[in-house]
Backbone as CSV, one residue per row, in Angstrom:
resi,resn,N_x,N_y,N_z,CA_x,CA_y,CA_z,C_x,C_y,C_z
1,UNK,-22.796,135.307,215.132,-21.359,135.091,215.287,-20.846,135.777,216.551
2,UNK,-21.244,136.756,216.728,-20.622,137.949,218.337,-21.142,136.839,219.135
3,UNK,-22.851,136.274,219.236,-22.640,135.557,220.037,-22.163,134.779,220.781
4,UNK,-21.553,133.695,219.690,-20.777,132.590,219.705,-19.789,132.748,220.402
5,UNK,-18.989,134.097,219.621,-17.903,134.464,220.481,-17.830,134.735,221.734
6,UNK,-18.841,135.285,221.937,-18.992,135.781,223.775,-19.371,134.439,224.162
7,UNK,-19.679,133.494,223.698,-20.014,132.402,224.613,-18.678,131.481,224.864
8,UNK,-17.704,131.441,223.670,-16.718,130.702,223.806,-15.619,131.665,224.857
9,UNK,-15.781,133.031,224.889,-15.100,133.607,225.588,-14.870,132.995,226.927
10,UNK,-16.466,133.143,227.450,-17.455,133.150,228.265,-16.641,131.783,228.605
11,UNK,-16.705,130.742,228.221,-16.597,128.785,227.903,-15.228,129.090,228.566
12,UNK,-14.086,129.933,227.853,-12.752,129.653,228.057,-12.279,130.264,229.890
13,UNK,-13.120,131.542,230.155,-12.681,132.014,231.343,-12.744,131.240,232.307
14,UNK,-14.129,130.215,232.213,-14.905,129.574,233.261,-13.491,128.517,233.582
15,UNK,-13.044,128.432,232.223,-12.223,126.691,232.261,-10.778,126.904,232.825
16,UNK,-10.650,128.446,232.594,-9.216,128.874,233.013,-9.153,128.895,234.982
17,UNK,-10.429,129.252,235.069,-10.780,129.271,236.752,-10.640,128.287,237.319
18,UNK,-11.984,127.171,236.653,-11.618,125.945,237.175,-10.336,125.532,237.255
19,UNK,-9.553,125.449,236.192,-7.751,124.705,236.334,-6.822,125.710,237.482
20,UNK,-7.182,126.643,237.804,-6.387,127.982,238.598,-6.631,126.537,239.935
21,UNK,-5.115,126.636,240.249,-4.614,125.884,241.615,-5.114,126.840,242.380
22,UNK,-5.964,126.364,243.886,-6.088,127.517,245.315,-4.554,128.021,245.442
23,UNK,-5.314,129.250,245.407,-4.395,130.290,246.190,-4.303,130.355,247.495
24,UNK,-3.424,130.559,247.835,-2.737,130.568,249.438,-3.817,131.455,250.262
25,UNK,-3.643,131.542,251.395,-4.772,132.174,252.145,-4.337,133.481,252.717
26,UNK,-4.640,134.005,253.508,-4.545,135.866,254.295,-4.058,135.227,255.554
27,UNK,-2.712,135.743,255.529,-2.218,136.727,257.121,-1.764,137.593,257.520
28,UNK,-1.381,137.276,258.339,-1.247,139.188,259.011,-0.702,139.062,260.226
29,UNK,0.006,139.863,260.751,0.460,140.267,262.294,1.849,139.493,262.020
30,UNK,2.756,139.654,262.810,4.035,139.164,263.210,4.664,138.566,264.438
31,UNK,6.028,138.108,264.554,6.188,137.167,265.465,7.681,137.825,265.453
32,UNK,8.079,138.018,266.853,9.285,138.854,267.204,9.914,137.620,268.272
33,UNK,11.527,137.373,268.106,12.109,136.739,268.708,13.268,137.379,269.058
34,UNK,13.875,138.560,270.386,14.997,139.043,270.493,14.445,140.100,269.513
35,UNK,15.899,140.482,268.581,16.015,141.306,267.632,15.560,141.210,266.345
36,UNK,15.081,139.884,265.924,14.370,139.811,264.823,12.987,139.659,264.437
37,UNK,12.352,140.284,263.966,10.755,140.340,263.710,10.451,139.904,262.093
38,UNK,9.470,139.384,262.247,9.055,138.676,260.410,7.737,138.953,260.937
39,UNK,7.242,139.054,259.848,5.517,139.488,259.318,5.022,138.859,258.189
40,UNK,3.639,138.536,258.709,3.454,137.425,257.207,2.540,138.160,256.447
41,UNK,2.302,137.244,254.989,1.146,138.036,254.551,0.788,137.049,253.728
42,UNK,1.130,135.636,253.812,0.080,134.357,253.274,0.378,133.115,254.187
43,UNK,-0.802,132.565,253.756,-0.720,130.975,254.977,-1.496,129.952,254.476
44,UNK,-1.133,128.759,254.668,-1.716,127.454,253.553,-1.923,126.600,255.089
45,UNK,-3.269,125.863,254.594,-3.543,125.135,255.855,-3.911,123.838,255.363
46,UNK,-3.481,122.734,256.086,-3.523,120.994,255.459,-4.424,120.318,256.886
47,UNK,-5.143,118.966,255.917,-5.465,118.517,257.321,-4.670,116.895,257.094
48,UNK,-4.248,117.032,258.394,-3.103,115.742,258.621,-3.878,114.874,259.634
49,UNK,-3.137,113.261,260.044,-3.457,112.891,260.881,-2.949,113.662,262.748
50,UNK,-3.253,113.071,263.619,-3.180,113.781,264.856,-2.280,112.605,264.980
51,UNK,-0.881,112.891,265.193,0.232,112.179,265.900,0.133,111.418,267.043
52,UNK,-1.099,112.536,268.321,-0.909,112.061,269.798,-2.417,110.999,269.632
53,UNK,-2.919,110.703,268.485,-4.726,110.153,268.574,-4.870,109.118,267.589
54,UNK,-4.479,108.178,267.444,-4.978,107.385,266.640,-6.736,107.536,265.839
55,UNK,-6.432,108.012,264.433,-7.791,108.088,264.046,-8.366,109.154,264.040
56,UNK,-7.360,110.282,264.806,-7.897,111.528,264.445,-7.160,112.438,263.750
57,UNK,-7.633,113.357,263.930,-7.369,114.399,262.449,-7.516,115.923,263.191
58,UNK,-5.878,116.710,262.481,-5.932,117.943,263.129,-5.720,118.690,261.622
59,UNK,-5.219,120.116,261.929,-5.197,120.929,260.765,-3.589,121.985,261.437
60,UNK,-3.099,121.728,260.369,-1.736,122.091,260.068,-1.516,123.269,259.883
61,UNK,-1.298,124.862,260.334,-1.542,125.918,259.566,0.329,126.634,258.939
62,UNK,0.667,127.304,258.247,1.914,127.506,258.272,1.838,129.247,257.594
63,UNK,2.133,129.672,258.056,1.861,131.400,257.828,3.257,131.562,257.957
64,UNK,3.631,132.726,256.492,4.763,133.096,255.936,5.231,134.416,255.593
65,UNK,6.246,134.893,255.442,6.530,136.018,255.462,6.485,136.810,253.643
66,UNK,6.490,135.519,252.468,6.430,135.233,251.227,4.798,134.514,250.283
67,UNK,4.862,134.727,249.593,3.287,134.137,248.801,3.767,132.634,248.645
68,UNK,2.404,132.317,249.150,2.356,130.295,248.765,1.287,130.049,247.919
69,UNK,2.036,128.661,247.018,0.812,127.923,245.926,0.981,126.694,247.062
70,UNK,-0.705,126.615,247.917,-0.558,126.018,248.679,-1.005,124.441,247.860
71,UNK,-1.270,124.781,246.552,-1.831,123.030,246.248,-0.155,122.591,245.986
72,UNK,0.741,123.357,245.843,1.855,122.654,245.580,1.836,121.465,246.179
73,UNK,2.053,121.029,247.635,2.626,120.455,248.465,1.257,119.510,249.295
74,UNK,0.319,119.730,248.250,-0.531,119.435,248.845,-0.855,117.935,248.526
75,UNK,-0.203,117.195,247.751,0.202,115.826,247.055,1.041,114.889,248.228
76,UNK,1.859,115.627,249.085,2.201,115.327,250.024,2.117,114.333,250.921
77,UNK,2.390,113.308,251.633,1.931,113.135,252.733,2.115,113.848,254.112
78,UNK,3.174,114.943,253.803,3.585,115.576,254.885,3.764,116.848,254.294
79,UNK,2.508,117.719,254.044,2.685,118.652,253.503,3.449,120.198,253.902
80,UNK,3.039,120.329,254.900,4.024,120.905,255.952,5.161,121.002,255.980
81,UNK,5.989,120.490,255.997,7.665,119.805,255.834,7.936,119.870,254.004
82,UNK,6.522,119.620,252.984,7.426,119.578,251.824,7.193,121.080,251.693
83,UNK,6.211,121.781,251.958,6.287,123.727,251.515,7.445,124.118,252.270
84,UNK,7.945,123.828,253.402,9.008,124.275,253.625,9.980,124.205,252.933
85,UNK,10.295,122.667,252.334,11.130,122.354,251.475,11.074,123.242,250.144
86,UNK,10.166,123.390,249.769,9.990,124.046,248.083,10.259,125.566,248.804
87,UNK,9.796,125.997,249.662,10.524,127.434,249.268,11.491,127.898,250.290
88,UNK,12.221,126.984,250.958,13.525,127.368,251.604,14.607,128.503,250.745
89,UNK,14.343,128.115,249.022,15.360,128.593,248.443,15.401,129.868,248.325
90,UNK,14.259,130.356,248.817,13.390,132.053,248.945,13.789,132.675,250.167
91,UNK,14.449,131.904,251.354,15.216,132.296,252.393,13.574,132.794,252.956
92,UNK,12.473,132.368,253.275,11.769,132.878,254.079,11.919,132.837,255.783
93,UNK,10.889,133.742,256.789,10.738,132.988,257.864,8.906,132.440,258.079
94,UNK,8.917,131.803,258.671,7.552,131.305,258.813,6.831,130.989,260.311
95,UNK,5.895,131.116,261.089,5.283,130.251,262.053,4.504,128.694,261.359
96,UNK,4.501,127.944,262.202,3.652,127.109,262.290,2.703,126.617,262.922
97,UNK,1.695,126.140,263.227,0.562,126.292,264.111,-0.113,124.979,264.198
98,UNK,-0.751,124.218,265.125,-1.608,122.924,264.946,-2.867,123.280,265.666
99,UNK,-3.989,123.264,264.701,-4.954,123.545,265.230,-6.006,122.217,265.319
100,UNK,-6.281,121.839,266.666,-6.732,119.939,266.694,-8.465,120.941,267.606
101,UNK,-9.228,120.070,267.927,-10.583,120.135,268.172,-10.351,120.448,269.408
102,UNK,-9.401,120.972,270.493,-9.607,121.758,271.598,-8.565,123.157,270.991
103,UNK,-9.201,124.497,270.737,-8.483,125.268,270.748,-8.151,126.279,271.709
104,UNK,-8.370,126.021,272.591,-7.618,126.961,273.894,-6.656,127.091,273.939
105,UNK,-5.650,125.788,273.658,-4.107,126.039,273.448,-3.776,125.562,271.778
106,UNK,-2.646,126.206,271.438,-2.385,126.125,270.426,-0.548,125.967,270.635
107,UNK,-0.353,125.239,269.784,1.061,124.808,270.207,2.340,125.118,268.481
108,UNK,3.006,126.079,268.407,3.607,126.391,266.970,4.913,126.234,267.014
109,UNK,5.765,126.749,266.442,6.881,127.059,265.954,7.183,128.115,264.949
110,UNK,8.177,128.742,265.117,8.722,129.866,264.456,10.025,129.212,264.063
111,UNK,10.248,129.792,262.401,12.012,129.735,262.273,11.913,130.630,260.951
112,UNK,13.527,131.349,261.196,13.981,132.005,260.799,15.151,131.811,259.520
113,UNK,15.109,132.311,257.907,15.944,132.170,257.716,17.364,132.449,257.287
114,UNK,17.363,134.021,257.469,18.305,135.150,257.659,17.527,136.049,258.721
115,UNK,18.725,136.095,260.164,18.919,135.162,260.422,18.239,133.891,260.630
116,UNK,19.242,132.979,260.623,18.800,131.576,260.861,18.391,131.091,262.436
117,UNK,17.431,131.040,262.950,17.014,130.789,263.914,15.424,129.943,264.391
118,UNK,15.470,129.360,265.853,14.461,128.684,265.534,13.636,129.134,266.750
119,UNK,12.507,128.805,267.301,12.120,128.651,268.651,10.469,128.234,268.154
120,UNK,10.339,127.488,269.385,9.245,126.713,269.862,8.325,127.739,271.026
121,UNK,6.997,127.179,270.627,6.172,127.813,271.358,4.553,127.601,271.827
122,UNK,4.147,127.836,272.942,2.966,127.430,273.197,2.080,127.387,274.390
123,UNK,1.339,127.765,274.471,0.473,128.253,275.953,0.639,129.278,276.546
124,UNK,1.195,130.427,275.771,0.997,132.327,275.806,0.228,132.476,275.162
125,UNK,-0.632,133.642,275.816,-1.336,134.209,275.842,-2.576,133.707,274.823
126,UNK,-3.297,134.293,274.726,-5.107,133.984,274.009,-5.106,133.358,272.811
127,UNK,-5.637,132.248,272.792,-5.897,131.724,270.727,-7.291,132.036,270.562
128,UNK,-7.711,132.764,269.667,-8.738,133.043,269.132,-9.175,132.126,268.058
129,UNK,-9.565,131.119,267.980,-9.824,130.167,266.382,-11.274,130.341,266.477
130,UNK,-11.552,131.325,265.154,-13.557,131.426,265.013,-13.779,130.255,264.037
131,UNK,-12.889,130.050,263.261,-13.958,128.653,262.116,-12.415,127.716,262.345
132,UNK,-13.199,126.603,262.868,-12.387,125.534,262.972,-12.876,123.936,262.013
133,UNK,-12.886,124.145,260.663,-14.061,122.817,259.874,-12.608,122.041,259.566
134,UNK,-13.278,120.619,258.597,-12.631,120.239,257.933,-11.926,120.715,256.895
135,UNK,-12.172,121.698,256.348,-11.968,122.333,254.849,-12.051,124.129,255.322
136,UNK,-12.026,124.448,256.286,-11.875,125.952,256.600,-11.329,126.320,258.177
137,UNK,-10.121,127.041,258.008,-9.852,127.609,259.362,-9.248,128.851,259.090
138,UNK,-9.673,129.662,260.561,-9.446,130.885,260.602,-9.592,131.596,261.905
139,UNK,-8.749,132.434,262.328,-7.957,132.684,264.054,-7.149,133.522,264.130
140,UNK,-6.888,134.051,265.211,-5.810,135.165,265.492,-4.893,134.184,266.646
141,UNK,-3.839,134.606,267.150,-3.114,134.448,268.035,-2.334,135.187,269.133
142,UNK,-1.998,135.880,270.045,-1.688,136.672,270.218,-0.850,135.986,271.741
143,UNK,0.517,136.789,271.976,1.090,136.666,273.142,0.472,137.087,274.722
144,UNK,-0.135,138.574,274.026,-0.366,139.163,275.118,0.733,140.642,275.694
145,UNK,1.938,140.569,274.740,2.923,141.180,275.228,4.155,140.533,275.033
146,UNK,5.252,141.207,275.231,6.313,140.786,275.335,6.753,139.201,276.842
147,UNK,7.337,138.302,276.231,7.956,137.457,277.547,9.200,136.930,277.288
148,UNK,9.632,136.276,278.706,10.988,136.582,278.517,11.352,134.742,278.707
149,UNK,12.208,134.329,277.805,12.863,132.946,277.194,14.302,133.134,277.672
150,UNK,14.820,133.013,279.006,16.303,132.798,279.558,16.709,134.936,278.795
151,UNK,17.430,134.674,277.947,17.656,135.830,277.830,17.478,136.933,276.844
152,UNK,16.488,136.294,276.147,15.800,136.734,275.520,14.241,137.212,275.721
153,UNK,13.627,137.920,274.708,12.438,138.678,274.650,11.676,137.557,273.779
154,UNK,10.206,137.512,273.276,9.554,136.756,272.330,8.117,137.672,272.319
155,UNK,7.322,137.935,271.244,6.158,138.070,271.199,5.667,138.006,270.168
156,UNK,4.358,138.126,269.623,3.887,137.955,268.675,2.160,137.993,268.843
157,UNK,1.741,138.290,267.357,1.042,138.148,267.040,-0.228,138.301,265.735
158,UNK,-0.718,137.072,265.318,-0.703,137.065,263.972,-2.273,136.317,263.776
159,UNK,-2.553,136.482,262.540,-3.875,135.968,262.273,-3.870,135.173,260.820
160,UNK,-4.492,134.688,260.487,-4.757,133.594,259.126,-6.491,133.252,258.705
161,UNK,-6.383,133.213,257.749,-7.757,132.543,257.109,-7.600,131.805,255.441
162,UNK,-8.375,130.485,255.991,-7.280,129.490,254.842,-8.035,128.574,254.545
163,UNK,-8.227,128.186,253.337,-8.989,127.071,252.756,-8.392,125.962,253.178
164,UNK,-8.448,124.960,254.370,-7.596,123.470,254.705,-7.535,122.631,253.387
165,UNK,-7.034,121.847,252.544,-6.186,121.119,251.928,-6.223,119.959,252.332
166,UNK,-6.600,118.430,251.706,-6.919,117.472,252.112,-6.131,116.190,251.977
167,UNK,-5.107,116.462,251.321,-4.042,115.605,249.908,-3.582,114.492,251.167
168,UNK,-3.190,115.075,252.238,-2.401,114.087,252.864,-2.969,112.797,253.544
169,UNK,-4.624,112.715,253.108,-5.354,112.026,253.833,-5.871,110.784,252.901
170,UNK,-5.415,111.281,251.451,-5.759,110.315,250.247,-4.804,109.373,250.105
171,UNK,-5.483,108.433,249.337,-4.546,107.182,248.658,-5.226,105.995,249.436
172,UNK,-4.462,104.813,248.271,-5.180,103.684,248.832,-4.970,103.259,250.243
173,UNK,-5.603,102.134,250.468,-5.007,101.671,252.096,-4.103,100.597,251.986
174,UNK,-3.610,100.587,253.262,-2.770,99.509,252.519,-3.085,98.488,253.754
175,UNK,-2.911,97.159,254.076,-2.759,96.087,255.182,-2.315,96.620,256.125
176,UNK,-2.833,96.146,257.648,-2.869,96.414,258.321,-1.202,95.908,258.784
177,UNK,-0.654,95.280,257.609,0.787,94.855,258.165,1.744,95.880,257.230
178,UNK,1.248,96.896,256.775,1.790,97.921,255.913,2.158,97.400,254.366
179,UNK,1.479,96.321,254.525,2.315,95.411,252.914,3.737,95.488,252.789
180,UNK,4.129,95.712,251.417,5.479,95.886,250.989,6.213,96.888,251.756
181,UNK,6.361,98.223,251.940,6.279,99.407,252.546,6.375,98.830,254.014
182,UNK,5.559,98.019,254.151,5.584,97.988,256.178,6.963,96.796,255.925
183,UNK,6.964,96.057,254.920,8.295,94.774,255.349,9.586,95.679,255.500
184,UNK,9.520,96.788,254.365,10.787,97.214,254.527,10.988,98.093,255.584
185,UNK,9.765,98.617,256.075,10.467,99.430,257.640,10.738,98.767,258.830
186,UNK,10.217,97.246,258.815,10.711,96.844,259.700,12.219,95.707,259.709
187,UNK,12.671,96.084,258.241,13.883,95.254,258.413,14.680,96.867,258.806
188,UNK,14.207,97.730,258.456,14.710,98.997,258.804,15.005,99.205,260.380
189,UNK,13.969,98.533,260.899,14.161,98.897,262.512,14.758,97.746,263.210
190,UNK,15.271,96.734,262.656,16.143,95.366,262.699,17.495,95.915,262.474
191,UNK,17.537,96.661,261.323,19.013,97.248,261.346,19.643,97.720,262.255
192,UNK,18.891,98.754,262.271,19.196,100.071,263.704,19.910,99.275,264.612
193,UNK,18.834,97.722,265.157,19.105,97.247,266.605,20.402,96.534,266.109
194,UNK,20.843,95.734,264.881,21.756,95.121,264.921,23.435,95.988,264.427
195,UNK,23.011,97.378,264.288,24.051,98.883,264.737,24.940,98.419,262.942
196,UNK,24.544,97.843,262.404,25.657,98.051,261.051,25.291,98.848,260.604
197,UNK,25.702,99.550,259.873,25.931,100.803,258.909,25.667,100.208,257.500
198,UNK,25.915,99.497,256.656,25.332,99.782,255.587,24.679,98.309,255.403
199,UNK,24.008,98.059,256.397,22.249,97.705,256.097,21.567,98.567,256.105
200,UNK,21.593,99.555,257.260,21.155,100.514,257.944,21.008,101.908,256.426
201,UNK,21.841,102.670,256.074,21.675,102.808,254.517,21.177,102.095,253.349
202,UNK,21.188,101.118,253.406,20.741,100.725,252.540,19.194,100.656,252.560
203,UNK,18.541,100.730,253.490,16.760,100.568,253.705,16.799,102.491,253.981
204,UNK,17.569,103.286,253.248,16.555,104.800,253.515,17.536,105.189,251.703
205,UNK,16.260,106.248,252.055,16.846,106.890,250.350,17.830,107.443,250.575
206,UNK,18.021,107.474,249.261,19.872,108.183,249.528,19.740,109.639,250.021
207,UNK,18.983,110.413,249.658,19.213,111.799,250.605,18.779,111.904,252.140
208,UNK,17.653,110.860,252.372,17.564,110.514,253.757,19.037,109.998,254.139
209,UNK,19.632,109.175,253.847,21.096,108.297,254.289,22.073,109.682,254.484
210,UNK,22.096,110.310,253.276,23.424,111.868,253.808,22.556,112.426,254.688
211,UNK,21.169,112.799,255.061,21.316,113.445,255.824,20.964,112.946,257.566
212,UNK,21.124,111.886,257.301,21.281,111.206,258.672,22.645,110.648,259.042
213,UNK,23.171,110.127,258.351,24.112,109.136,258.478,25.651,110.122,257.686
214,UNK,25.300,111.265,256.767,25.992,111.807,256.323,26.907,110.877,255.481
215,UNK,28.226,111.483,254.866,28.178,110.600,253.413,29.461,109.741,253.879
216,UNK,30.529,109.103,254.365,30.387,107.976,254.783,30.203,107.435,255.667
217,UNK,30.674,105.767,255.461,30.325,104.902,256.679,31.324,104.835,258.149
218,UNK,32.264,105.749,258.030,32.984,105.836,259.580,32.045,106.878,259.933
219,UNK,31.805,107.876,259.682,31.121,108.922,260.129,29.946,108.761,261.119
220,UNK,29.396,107.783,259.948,27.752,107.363,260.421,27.516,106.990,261.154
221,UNK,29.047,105.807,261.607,28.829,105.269,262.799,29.323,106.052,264.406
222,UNK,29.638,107.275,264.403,29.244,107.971,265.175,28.261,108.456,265.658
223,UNK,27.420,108.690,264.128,26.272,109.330,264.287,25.025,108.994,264.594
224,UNK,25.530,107.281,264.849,24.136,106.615,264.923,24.099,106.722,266.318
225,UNK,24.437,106.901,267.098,23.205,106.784,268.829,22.610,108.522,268.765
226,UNK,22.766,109.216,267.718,22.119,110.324,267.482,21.088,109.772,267.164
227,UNK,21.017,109.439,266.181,19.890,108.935,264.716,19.255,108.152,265.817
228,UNK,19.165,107.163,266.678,18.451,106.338,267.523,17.368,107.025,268.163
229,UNK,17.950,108.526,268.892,17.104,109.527,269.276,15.921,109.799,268.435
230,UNK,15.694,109.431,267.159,14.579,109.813,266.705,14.050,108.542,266.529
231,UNK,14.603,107.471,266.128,14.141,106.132,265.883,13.291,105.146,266.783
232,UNK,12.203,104.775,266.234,11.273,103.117,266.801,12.452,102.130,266.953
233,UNK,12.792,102.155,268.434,13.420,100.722,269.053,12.174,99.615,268.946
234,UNK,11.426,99.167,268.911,10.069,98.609,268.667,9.060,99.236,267.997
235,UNK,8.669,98.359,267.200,7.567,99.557,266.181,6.465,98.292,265.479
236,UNK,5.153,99.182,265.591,3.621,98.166,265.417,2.960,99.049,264.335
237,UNK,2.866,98.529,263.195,2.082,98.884,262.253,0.763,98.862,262.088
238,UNK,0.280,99.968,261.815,-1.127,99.655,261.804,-1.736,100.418,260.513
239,UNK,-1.424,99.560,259.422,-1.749,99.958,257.675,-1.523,101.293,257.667
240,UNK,-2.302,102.412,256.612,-1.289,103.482,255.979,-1.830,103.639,254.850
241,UNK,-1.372,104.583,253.773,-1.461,104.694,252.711,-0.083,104.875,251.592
242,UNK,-1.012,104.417,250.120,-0.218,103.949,249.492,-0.740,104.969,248.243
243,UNK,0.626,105.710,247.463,-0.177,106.982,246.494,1.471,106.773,245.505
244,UNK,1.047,106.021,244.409,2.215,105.364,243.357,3.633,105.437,243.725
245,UNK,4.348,105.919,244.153,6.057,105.511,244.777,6.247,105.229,245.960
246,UNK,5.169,106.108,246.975,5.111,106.758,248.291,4.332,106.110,248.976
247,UNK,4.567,105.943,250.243,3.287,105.210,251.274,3.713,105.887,252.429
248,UNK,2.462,106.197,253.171,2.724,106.890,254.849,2.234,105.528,255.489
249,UNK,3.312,104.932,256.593,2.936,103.782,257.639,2.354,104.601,258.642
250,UNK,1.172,104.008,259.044,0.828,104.504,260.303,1.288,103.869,261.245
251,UNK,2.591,104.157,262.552,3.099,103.480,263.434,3.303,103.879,264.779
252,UNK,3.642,102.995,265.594,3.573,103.423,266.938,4.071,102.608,268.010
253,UNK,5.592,102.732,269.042,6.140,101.790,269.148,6.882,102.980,270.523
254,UNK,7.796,102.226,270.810,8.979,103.172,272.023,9.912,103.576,271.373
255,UNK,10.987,104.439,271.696,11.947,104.849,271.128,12.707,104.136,271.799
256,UNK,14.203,104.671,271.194,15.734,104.000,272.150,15.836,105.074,273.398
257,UNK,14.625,105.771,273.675,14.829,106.550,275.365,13.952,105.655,276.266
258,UNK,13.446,104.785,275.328,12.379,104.256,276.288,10.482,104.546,276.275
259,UNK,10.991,105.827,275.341,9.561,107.054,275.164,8.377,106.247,274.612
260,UNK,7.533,106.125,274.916,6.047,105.995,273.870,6.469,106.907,272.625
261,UNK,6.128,106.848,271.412,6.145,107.484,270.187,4.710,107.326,268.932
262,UNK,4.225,107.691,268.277,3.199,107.774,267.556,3.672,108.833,266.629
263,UNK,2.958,108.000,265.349,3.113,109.482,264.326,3.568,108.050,261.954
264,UNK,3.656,108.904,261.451,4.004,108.174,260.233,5.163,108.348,259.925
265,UNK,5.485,107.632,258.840,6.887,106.806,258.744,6.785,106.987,257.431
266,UNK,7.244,107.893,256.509,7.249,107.836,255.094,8.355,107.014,254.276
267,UNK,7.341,106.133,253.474,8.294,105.183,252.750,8.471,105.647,251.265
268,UNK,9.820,105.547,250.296,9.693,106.010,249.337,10.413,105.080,248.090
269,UNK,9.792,104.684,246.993,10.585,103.472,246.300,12.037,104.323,244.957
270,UNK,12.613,103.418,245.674,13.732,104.400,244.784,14.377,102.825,244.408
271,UNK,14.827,103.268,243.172,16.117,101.794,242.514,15.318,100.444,243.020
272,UNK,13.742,100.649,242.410,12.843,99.792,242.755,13.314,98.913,243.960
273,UNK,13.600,99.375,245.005,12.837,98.904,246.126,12.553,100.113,247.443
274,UNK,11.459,99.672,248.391,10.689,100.562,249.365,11.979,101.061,250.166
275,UNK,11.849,102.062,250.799,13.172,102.440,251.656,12.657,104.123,252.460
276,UNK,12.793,104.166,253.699,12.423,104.829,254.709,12.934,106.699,254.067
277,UNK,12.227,107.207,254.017,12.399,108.894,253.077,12.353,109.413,254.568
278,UNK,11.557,109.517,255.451,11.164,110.412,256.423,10.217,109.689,257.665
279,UNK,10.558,110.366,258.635,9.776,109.808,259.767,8.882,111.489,260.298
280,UNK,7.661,111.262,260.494,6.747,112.447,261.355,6.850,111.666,262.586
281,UNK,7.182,111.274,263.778,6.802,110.824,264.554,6.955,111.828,266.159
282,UNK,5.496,111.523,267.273,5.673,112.264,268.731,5.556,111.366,269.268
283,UNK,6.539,111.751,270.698,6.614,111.539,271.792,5.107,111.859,272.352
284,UNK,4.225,110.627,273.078,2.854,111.034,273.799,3.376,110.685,274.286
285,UNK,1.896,110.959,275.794,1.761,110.365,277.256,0.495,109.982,277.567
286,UNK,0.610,108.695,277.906,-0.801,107.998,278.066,-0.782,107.285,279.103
């Protein structure tokens, strides 16, 4: 009977491990902007598609000043953007980091959220990345010292080691014409050009719509040669994935500056039908 017991013990720990979601990963060092400094001490790393590469694949890192359950967000197609989302309410600050198959430069972002502040950053001083895999990364970063941003100071420096996270790369495929999901983004980008306002709402979810277009329709229509700034004036689908409500379009088209653009187009079905949740999309140069 003791046996038994130690074996079912034994049976239950194993099973409690297995179900234990990954834990967030190790960082360390800090990132000073002016007068405010944050220091992290966890970091969750995803591997996404590469915005500027058709077909390739970089790794996402996001190091925080607070503890992350990095499988949260890891369901995602844009996992990155939803951990921010889930723990904004924690008032953290965070860096962000893209680590792609040349690491000499490394290109991040910092923001702050008491204070609230943001800044961009990239090509100071040394990136150290020793394991760069599909499923493992780990690196230091460092400024080098203090430098100076107009009138301000900036420095930093910080390190991570992180099990990469794969979620955003799953789901079915979908046609190379995006199927259902691709019809509705492109009556989406028909709208835009023909400037009405509530077609134009009507093809994005409603919290995408307030927070683009804000909540009514005189407003919006101010706000739209803003909203254009981020938007495919022309846009070419090239299939995507499809994961039960949600589909990421893979697309790539000019903007209303004229810009080359690349990157996904998250579609989301609400009041059963498809309708535009979010855009990831960059500006390349080719």
């Amino acid at each position: 009977m003791r046996a038994f017991a130690t074996l079912l013990s034994v049976t239950v720990a194993v099973s409690a491990m297995a179900s234990t979601p990954p834990q967030s990963g190790t960082a360390s060092g800090s990132f000073r902007l002016h007068n405010t400094t944050t220091t992290f001490v966890a970091a969750c790393a995803y591997r996404v598609p590469d915005d500027t590469t058709p077909g390739a694949q970089v790794t996402e890192v996001l190091l925080a000043t607070i503890p992350l359950d990095c499988a949260a967000a890891n369901a995602s197609f844009d996992p990155v953007d939803t951990l921010k989302q889930q723990i904004s309410g924690r008032k953290p600050a965070f860096v962000t980091v893209t680590v792609g198959k040349n690491t000499e430069r490394l290109d991040g972002g910092w923001e702050s959220a008491e204070p609230y502040d943001t800044f961009g950053f990239g090509g100071q001083g040394t990136p150290k990345v020793t394991v760069n895999t599909e499923t493992r990364t780990e690196g230091r970063y460092a400024s080098g010292g203090p430098q100076t941003f107009f009138d301000k100071t900036f420095e930093f420096d910080f390190s991570w080691a992180a099990d990469v996270l794969g979620g955003a790369l799953t789901g079915t495929s979908l046609p190379a014409d995006g199927g259902e999901p691709g019809a509705a983004y492109r009556k989406y980008v028909a709208a835009l050009a023909a400037g009405k306002i509530p077609p134009i709402r009507a093809l994005l979810t409603k919290a995408e719509g307030a927070s683009l277009l804000g909540d009514n329709d005189k407003d919006a229509a101010a706000m739209l040669k803003f909203v254009k700034k981020v938007e495919l004036k022309t846009a070419t689908i090239d299939g995507g994935l499809l994961r039960d409500d949600t589909a990421a379009l893979n697309v790539s088209g000019t903007n209303w500056d004229g810009d080359t653009m690349r990157g996904r187009v998250i579609m989301r079905k609400e009041d059963g039908a498809w309708k535009v949740s979010a855009r990831k999309l960059r500006v390349v140069f080719e």
